[in-house]
C-alpha positions as CSV (number, residue, x, y, z in Angstrom):
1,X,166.8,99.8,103.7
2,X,164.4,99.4,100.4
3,X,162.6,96.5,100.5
4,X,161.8,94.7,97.2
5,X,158.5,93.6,96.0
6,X,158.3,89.5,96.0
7,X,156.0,88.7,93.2
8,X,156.9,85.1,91.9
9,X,155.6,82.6,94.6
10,X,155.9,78.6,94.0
11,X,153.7,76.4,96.0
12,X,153.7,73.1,96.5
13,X,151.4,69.9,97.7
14,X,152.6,66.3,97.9
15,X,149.7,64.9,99.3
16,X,146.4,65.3,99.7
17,X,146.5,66.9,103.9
18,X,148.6,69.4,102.0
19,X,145.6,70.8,99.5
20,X,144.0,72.2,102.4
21,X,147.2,73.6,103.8
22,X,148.2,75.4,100.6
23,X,144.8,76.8,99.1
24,X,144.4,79.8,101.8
25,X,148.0,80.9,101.2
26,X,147.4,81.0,97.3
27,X,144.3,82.6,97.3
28,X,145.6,85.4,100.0
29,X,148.7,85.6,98.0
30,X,146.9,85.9,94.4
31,X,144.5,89.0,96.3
32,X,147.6,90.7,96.7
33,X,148.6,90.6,93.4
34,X,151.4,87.5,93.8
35,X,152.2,85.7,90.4
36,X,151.6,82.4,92.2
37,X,152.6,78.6,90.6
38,X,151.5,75.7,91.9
39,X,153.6,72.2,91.7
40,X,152.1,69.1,92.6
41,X,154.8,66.7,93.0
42,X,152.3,63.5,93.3
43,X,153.8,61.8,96.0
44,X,150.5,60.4,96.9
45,X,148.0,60.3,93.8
46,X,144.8,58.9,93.1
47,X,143.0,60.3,90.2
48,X,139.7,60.0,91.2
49,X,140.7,60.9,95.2
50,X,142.9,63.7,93.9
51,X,139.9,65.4,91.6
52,X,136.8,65.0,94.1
53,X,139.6,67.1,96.3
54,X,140.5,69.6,94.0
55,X,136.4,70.1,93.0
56,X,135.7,70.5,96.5
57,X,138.2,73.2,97.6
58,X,138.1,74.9,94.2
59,X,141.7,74.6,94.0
60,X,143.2,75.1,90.2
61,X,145.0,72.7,88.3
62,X,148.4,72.7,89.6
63,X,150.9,74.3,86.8
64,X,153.6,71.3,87.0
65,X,152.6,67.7,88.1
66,X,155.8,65.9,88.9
67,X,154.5,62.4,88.9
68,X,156.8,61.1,91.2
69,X,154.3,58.4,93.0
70,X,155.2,56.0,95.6
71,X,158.7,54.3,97.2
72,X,160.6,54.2,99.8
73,X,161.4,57.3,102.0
74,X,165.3,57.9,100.1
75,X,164.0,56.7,96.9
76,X,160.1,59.2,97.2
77,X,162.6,62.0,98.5
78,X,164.8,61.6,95.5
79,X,162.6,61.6,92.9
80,X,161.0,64.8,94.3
81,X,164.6,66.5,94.2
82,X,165.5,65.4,90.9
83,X,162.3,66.7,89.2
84,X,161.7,69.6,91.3
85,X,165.7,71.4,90.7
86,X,165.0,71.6,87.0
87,X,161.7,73.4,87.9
88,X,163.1,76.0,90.3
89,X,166.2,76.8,88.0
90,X,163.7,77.2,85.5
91,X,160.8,79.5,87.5
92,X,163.5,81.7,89.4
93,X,161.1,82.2,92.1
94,X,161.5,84.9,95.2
95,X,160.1,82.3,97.5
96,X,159.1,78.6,97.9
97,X,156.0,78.0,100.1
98,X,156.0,74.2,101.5
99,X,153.3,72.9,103.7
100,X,153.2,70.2,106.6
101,X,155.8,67.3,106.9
102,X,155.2,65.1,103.8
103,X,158.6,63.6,101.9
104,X,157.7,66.5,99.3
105,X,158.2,69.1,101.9
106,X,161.8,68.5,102.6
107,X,162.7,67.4,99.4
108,X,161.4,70.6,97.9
109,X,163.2,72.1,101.0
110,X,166.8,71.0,100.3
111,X,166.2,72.2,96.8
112,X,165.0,75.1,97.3
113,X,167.7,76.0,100.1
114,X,170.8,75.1,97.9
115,X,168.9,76.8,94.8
116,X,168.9,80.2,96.3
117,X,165.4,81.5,96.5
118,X,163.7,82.1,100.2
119,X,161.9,79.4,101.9
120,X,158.9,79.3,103.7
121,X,157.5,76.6,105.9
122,X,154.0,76.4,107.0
123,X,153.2,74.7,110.2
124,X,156.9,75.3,111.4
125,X,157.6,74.2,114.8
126,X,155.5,71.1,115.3
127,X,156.9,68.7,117.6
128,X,155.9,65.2,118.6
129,X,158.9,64.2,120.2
130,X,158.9,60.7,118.6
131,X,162.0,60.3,116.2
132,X,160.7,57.1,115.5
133,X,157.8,59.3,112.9
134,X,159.2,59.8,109.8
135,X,157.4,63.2,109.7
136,X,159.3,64.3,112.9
137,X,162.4,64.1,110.7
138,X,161.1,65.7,108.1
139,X,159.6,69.2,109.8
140,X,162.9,69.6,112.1
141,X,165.4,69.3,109.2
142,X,162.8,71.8,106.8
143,X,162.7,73.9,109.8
144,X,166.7,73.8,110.1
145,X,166.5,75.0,106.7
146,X,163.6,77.8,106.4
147,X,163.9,81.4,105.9
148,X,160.2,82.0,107.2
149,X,159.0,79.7,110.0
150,X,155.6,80.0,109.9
151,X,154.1,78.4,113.2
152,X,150.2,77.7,113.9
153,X,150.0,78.5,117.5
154,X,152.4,80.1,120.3
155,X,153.7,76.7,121.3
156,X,155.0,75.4,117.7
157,X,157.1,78.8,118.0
158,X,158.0,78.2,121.9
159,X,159.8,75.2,120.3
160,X,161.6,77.1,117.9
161,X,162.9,79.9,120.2
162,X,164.0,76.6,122.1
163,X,166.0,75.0,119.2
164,X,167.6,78.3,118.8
165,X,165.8,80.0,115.8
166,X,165.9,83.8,115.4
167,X,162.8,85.7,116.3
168,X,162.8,87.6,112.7
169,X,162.2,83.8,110.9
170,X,159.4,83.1,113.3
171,X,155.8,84.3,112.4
172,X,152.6,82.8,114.4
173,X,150.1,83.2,111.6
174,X,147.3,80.6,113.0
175,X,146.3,77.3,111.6
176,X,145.5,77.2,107.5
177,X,143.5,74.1,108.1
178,X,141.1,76.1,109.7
179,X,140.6,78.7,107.5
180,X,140.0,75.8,105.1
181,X,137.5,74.4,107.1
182,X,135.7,77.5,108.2
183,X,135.8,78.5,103.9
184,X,133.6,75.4,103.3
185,X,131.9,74.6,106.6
186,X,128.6,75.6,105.2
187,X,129.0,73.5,101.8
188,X,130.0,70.8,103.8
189,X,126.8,70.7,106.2
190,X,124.8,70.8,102.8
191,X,126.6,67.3,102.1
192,X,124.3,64.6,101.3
193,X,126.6,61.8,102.8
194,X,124.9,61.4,106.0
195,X,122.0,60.8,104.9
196,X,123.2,58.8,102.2
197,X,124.5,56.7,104.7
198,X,121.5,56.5,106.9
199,X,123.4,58.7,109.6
200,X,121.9,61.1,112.1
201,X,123.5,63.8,113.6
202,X,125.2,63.2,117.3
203,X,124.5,59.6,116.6
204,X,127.6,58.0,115.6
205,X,131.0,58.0,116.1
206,X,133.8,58.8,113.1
207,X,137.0,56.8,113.6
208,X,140.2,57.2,111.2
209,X,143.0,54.6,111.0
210,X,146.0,55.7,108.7
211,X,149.6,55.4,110.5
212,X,151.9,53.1,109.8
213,X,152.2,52.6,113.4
214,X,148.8,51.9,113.6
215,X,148.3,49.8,110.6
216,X,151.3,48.2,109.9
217,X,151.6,45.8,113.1
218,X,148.7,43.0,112.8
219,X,149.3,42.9,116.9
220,X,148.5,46.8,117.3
221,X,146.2,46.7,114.7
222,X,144.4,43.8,116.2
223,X,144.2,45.6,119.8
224,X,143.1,49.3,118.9
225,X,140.4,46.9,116.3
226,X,139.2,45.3,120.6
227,X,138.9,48.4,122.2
228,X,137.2,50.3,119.7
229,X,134.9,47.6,119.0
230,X,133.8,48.2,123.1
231,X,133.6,51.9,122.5
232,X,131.1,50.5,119.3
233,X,129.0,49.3,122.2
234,X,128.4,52.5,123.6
235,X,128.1,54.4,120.5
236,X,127.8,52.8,116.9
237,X,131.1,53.7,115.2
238,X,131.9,54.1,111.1
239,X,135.1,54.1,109.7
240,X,136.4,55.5,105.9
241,X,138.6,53.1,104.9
242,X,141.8,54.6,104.1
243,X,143.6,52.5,101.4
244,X,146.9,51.8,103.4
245,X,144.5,50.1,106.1
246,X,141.4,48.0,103.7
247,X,143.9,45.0,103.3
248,X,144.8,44.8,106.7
249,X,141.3,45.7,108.3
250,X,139.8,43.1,105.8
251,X,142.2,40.2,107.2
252,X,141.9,41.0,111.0
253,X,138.2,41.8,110.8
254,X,136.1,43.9,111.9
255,X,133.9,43.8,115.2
256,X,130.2,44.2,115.1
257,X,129.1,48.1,115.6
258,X,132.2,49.5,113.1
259,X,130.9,50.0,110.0
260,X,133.4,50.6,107.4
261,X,132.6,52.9,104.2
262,X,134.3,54.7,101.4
263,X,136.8,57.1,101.4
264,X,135.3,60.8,101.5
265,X,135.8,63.5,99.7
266,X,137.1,66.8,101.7
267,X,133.2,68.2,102.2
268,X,131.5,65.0,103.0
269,X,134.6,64.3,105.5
270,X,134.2,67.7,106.7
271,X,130.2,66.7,107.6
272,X,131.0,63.2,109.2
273,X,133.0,65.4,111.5
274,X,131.0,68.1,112.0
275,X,127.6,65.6,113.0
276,X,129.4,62.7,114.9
277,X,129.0,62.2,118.5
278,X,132.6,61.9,118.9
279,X,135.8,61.1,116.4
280,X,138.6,58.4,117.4
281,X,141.9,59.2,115.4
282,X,145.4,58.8,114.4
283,X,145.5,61.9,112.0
284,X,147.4,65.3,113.0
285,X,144.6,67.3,111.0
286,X,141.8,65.4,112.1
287,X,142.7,66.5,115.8
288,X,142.6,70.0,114.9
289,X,139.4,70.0,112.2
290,X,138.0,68.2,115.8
291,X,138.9,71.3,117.6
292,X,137.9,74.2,115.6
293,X,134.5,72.2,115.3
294,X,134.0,71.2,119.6
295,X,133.4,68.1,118.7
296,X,134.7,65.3,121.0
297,X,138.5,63.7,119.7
298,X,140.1,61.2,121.1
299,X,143.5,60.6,119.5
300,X,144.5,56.5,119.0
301,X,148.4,57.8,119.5
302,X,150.9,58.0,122.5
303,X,152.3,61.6,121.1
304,X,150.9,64.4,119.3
305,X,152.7,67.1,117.5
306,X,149.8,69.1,118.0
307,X,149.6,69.9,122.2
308,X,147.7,72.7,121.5
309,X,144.4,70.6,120.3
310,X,145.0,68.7,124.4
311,X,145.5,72.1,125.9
312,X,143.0,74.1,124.5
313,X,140.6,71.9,122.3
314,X,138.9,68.9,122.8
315,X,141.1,66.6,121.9
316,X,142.2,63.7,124.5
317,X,145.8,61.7,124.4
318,X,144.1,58.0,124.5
319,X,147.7,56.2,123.2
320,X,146.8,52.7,121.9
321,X,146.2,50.3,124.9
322,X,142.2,49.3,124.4
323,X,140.9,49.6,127.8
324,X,142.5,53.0,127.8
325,X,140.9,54.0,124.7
326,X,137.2,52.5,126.0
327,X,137.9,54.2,129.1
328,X,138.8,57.9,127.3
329,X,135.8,57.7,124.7
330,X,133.3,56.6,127.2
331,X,134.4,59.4,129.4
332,X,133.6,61.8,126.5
333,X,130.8,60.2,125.8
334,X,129.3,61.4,129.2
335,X,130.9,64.4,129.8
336,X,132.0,66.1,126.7
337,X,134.4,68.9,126.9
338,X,133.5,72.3,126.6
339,X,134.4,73.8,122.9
340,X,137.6,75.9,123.2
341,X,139.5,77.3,120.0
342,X,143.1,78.6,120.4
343,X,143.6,82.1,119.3
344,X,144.4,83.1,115.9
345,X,142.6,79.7,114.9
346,X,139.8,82.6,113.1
347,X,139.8,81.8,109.2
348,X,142.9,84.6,108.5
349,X,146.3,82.8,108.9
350,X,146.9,82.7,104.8
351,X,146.4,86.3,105.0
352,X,148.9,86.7,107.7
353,X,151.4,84.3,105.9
354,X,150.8,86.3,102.7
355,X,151.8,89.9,104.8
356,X,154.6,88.1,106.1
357,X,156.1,86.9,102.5
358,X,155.2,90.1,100.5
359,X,156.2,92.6,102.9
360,X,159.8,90.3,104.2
361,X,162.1,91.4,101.2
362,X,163.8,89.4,98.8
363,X,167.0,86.9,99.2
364,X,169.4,89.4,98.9
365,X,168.4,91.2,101.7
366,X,167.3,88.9,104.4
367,X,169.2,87.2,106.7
368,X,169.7,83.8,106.0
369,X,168.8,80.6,108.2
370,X,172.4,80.3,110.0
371,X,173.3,84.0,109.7
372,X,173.5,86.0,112.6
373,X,171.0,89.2,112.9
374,X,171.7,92.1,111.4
375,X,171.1,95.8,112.1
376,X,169.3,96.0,108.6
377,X,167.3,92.9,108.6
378,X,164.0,93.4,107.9
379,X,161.2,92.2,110.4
């Protein structure tokens, strides 16, 4: 069979965790010559936020800014669908590229799927178990969906072959986060922010509080607040307030030894990670940043979708009870695990996903997601 050339890629973020996600796959795709468009739908937008992130990872204007901002899940996914059809009838693209679990990623999804051009998921396969997450619903049903599943590590495509995927949609390309990270490691230690916050290296601790689980319920809020004041006793802790969490941390108060700062931009984040003692967290990318880095991570959650960081990294499953949490980080604090990086975790996953797109044939000739294999389907 002749495979046709895909040249017209569209890309999209929704949200800021997706910047990083979708900058390695453009740039690999644009070496190879890819007529690449990226749509920013705005699901989450903050001017100033949005352009210190787009400076730091020299990412381009997006072509289309959808503006869709916030609302509820059904009214967020809506608006993304609305705007986004036009847009693809429009483009005629070969493939649609969407990137973690964000609202904008399935809404792009279903659009994309009924619209007829191929689609690719990045960080296919992720699984927390907990249907409770929002994002849990959204990665199975863009999964469900997907032409080209495009898993991180062995064990996001374990839980694929489980859910009954064929093994010519599944592609373990590594993590784009890291190539990210390791692309601007360097810049990042050349950050200023530690010292513009009086911070030495290996002397603090970075926390992050962003869930709604976390954030939402004054009562959880209130006990993760306890436990990691106590960890503060052991090692001084500082925390960039996210903007879902100010109000709430504000209210409740914070205990002495937490000391809460801006948000950061991508680089200066990068270097509170990269000098801190150890990092207490509730973020999926933050867990894996953690890992490539070998620094210390203990995860404020009681599921991850991201196993691989527990099994092979030096992340540690604290949940949210405070004497557990105390009990994890001081452990850490005393006997830090060894750095371990899973494989293919090496700076080249866009690269890999770009092979995988250019090389997989067009619509016409691929199986689709509910097909059955074919003798002529290309792999």
């Amino acid at each position: 069979m002749t495979v046709t050339t895909v040249r017209r890629i569209l890309c999209v973020a929704g949200a800021r965790p997706n910047y990083m996600k979708i900058k390695p796959v453009m740039d690999a795709l644009e070496a190879q010559g890819a007529e690449v468009i990226l749509v920013h739908t705005g699901q989450h937008y903050d001017p100033a936020m949005n352009d210190v992130f787009f400076q730091d990872l020299g990412l381009r204007p997006p072509d289309h800014f959808l503006g869709v901002g916030s609302g509820s899940h059904a009214t967020q996914t809506g608006r993304v669908m609305a705007a986004f059809e036009p847009l693809v009838e429009e483009l005629a693209p070969d493939v649609v590229v969407v990137v973690g679990d964000v609202n904008s990623t399935l809404a792009c999804a279903l659009v994309t799927a009924k619209g007829g051009p191929l689609l690719a998921h990045v960080e296919a396969g992720l699984r927390s178990r907990d249907w409770s997450m929002p994002e849990e619903v959204n990665r199975v049903a863009t999964d469900r969906i997907s032409d080209y599943l495009l898993a991180p590590s062995p064990d996001a495509a374990d839980n694929l072959r489980a859910e009954g995927y064929r093994d010519d949609q599944i592609h373990v390309v590594g993590n784009v986060m890291i190539d990210t990270l390791f692309a601007n490691l360097e810049r990042a230690k050349e950050s200023r922010t530690l010292a513009e916050l009086g911070l030495d290296t290996g002397a603090y601790g970075l926390v992050t509080l962003h869930r709604p689980a976390n954030v939402d319920d004054p009562e959880i809020l209130a006990g993760l607040l306890k436990g990691l004041g106590e960890v503060a006793a052991h090692c001084p802790l500082v925390l960039p307030v996210h903007p879902r969490a100010a109000d709430r941390l504000n209210a409740l108060g914070v205990p002495g030894g937490i000391r809460l700062v801006p948000p950061a931009g991508y680089l200066d984040f990068i270097a509170l990670q990269a000098g801190a003692r150890i990092v207490l967290t509730d973020s999926g990318g933050v867990q894996e940043e953690t890992t490539a880095l070998g620094v210390p991570c203990v995860t404020l959650r009681d599921n991850t979708e991201r196993p691989i960081t527990v099994e092979q990294g030096t992340n540690v499953l604290a949940g949210r009870d405070p004497a557990r949490i105390v009990a994890t980080a001081v452990r850490l604090l005393d006997e830090p695990p060894p750095p371990r990086r899973p494989e293919l975790w090496d700076g080249h996953a866009g690269e890999r996903i770009a092979r995988v797109l250019l090389d997989g044939g067009t619509a016409a000739e691929r199986a689709r997601p509910t097909d059955h294999p074919r003798p002529t389907d290309h792999r």
